[in-house]
C-alpha positions as CSV (number, residue, x, y, z in Angstrom):
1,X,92.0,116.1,91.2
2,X,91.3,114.0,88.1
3,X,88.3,113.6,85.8
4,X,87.8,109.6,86.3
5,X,86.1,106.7,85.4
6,X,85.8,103.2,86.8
7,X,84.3,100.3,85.6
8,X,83.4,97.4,87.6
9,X,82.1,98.0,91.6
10,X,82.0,94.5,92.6
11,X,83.5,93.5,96.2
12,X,87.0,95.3,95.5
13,X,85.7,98.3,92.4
14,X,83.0,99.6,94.5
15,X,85.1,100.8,98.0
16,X,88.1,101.4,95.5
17,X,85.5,104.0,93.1
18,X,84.2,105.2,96.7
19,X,87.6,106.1,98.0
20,X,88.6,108.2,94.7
21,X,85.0,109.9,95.6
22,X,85.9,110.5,99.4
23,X,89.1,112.2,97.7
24,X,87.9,114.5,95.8
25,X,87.9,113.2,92.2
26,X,85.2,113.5,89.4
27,X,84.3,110.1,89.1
28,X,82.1,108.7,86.5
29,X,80.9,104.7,87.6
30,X,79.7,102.4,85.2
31,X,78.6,98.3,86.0
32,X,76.2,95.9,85.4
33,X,74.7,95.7,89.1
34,X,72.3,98.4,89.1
35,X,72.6,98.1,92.9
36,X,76.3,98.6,92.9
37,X,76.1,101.8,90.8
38,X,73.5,103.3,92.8
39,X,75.6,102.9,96.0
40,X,78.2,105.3,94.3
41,X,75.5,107.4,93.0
42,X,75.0,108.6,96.3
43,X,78.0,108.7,97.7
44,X,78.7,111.3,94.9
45,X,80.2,109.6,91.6
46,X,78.2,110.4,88.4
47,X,77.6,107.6,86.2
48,X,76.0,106.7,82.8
49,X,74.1,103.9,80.5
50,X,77.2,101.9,78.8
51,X,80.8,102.1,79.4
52,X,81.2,104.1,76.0
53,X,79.5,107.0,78.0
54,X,80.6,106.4,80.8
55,X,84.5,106.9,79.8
56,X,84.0,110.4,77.7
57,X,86.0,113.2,79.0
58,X,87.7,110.8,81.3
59,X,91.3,111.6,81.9
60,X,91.8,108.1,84.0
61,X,89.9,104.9,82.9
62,X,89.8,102.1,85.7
63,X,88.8,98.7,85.4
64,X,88.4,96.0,88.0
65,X,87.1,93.1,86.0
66,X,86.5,89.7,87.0
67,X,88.9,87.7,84.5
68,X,90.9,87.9,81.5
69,X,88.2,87.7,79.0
70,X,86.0,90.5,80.3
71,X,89.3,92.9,80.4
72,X,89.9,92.0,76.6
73,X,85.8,92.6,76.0
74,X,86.6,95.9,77.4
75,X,88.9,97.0,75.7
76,X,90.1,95.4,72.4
77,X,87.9,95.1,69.2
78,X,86.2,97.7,67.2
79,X,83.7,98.4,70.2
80,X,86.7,98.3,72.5
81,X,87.5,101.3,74.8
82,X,90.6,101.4,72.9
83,X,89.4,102.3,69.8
84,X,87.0,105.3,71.2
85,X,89.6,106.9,74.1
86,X,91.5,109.7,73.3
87,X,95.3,109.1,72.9
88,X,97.1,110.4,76.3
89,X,94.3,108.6,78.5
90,X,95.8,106.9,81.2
91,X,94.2,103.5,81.4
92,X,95.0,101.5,84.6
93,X,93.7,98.0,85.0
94,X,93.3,96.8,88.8
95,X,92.2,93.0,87.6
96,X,93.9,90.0,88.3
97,X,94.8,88.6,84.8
98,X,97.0,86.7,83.2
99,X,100.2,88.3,82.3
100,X,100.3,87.6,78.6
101,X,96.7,89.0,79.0
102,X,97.9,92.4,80.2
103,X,100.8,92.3,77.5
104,X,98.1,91.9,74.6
105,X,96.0,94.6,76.2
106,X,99.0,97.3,76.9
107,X,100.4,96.7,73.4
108,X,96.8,97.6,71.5
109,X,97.5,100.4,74.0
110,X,100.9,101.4,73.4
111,X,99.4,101.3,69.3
112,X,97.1,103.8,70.0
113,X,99.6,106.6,72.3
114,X,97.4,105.3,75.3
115,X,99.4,105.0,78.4
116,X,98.4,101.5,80.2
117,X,99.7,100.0,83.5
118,X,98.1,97.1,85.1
119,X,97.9,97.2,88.4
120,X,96.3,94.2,90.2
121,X,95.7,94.5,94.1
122,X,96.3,93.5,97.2
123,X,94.9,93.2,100.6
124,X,90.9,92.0,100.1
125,X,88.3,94.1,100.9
126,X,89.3,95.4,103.8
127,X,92.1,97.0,102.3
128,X,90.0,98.1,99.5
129,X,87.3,99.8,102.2
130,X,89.8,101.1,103.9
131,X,92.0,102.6,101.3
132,X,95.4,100.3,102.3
133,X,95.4,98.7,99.4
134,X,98.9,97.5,98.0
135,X,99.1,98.1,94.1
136,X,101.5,95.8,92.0
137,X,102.0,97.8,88.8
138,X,103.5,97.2,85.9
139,X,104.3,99.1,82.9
140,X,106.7,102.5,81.8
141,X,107.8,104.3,84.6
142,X,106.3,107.7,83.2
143,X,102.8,105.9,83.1
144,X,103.5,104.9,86.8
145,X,104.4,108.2,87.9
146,X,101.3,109.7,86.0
147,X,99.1,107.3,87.8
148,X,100.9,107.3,91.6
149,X,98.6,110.0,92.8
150,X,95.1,108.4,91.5
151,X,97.1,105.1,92.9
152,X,97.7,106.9,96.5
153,X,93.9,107.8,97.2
154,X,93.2,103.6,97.0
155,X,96.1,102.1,98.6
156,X,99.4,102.5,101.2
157,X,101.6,100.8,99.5
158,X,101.9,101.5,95.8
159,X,104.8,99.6,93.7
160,X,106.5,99.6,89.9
161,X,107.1,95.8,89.3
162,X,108.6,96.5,85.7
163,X,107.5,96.6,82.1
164,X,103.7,95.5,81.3
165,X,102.6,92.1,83.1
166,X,104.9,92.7,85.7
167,X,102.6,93.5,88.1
168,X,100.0,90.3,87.2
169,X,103.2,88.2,87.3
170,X,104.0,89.6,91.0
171,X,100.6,88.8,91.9
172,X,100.2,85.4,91.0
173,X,103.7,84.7,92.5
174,X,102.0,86.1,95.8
175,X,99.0,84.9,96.1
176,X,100.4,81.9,95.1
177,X,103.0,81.9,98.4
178,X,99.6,82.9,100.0
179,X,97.6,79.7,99.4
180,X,100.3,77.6,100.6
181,X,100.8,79.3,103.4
182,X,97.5,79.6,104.3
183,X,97.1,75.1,103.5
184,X,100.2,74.8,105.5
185,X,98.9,77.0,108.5
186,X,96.1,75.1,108.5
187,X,97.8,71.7,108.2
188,X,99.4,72.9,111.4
189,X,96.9,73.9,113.7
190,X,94.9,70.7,112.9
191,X,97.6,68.6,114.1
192,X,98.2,70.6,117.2
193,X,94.5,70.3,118.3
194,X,94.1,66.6,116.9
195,X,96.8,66.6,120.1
196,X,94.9,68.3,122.4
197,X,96.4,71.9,122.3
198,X,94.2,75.1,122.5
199,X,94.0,76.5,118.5
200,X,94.8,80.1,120.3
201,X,97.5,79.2,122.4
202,X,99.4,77.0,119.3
203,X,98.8,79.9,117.4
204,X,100.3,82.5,119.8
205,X,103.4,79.9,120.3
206,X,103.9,79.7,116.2
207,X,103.6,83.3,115.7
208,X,106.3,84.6,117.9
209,X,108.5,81.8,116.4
210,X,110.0,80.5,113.2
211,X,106.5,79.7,112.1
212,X,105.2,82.5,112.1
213,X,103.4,83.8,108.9
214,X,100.9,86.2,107.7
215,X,98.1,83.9,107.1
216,X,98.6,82.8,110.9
217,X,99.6,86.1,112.5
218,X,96.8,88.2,110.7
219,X,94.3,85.9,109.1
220,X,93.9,83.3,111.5
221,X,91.9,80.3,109.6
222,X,91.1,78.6,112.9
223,X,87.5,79.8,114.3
224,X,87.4,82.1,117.4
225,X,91.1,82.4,117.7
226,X,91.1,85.8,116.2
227,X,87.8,87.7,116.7
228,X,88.1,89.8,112.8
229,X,89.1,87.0,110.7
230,X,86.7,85.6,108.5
231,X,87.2,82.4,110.2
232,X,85.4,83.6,113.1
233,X,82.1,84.4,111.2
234,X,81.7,81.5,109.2
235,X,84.1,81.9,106.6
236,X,82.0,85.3,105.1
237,X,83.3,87.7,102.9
238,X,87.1,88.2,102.5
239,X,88.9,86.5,99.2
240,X,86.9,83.7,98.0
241,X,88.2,80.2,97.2
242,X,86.6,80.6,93.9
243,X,88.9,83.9,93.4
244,X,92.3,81.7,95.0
245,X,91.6,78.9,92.6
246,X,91.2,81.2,89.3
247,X,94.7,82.6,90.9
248,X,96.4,79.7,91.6
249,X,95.3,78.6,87.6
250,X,97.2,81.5,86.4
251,X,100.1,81.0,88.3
252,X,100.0,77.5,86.8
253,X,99.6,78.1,83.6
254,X,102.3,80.6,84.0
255,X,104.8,77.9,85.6
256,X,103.9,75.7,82.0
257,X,104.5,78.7,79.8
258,X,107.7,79.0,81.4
259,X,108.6,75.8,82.0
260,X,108.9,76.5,85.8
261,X,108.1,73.7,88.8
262,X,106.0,75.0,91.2
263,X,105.4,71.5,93.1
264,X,104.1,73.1,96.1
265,X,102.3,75.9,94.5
266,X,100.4,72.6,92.4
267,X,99.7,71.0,95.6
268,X,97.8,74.3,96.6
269,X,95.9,74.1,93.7
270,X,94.3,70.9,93.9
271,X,93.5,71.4,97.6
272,X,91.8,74.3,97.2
273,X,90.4,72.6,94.1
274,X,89.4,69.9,96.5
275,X,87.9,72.6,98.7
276,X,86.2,74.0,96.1
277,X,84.5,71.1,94.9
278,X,82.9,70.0,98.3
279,X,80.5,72.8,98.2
280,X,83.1,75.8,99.7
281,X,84.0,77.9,96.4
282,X,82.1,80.7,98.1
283,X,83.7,81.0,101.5
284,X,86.8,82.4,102.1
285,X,89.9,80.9,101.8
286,X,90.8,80.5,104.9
287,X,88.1,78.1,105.3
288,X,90.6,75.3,103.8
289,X,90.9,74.9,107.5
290,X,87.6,72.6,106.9
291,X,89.6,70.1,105.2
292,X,92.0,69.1,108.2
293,X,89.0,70.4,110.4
294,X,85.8,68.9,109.3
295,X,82.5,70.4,110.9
């Protein structure tokens, strides 16, 4: 068991923090939301007034940060975590950044003989709640290896993508193949039905052939076709259109750094940009349903 600390406990930190609880580990919580670190308070974790305190005596550091700039508040600078931690604290950041982000980050790291992986997620908040979470890590392999078990008691699937930023370039390249799955499932359905087919029964005929696709075997952005999706409660919860778009901007931005053409990946963009700007950022992202579907 490991003496750790975790900052951030928003939708994804807080049942991450609350699994490393359930298994056992010392964790020390630290966040903003009052709320959010009370929640871990009683489910066990310890906590304390600033990040600072928070991460003393920590063997692990976790964050799970909104974007780019909060991981680099975090971290770099004179008041950074950086410049207090100990060298040989493992530091493993679970945020969705971009890569050069995570390279500027791991380097300060690497200065300092502290051992950094980032390690953005997948699998929403289900996964995160119930521990099935699929880590995309990147970073050395020794780092990896050190933080595997911590890794284990927050996800199934756990992988090494390569050298620092590998794991935030994985992600965006999913999540990316994710939206335009998800805008061409949709696309899809909303023809069959503008033809008069049943949603359920189109679906059930597109899953057991070539169409067939996560979005529309497990995710299902049509409502009442399948009962646990967020589709069927309104769009509530899951991944947020707000949290695809700021994805689908890093995987542009990447594609332009790298002179790369992501013509399909663009058109995702600016429909869930679309989306985004008629009132839905806050919905999941399945609910890009709405723009073939109007209700």
């Amino acid at each position: 068991m490991a003496t750790i600390t975790f900052i951030g406990l928003g939708n994804m930190g807080g049942p991450m923090a609350s699994n490393l609880v359930k298994a056992g580990h010392d964790v020390t919580v630290f966040d903003l939301s009052k709320d959010a670190v009370q929640a871990l308070v009683a489910e066990g974790a310890k906590t304390a007034e600033t990040a600072h305190e928070a991460a003393k005596g920590a063997e692990c550091v976790i964050t799970m940060l909104p974007a780019g700039q909060h991981v680099e508040a975090v971290y770099l600078g004179e008041d950074g975590l950086l410049a207090k931690l100990p060298e040989g604290t493992l530091v493993i950041d679970s945020s969705t950044i971009a890569p050069e982000t995570a390279r500027g980050v791991a380097e300060e790291a690497t200065a300092r003989n502290i051992p950094f992986l980032d390690a953005p997620v997948s699998g929403g908040v289900g996964g995160a709640k119930a521990g099935t979470l699929t880590f995309i890590c990147g970073g050395a392999e020794e780092t990896f290896n050190k933080a595997k078990p911590i890794l284990d008691a927050m996800g199934k699937n756990i992988f090494h993508a390569g050298p620092h930023g590998s794991g935030q370039v994985a992600k965006i390249c999913n999540n990316m193949l994710l939206a335009i799955l998800m805008a061409g499932t949709s696309e899809a359905l909303a023809l069959g039905v503008k033809n008069g087919l049943d949603p359920a029964v189109l679906s059930e005929i597109m899953k057991q052939s070539s169409g067939g696709n996560w979005a529309l075997n497990v995710y299902n952005p049509w409502p009442g076709v399948m009962e646990a999706a967020p589709a069927s409660r309104n769009y509530e919860g899951g991944f947020l259109v707000n949290l695809m778009n700021k994805d689908l901007g890093l995987a542009f931005d990447n594609a332009v750094k790298n002179h790369a053409s992501i013509p399909m990946g663009s058109l995702a963009r600016n429909l869930f940009e679309i989306h985004a700007g008629q009132g839905n950022g806050g919905l999941d992202f399945s609910s890009i349903q709405r723009l073939y579907k109007p209700e």
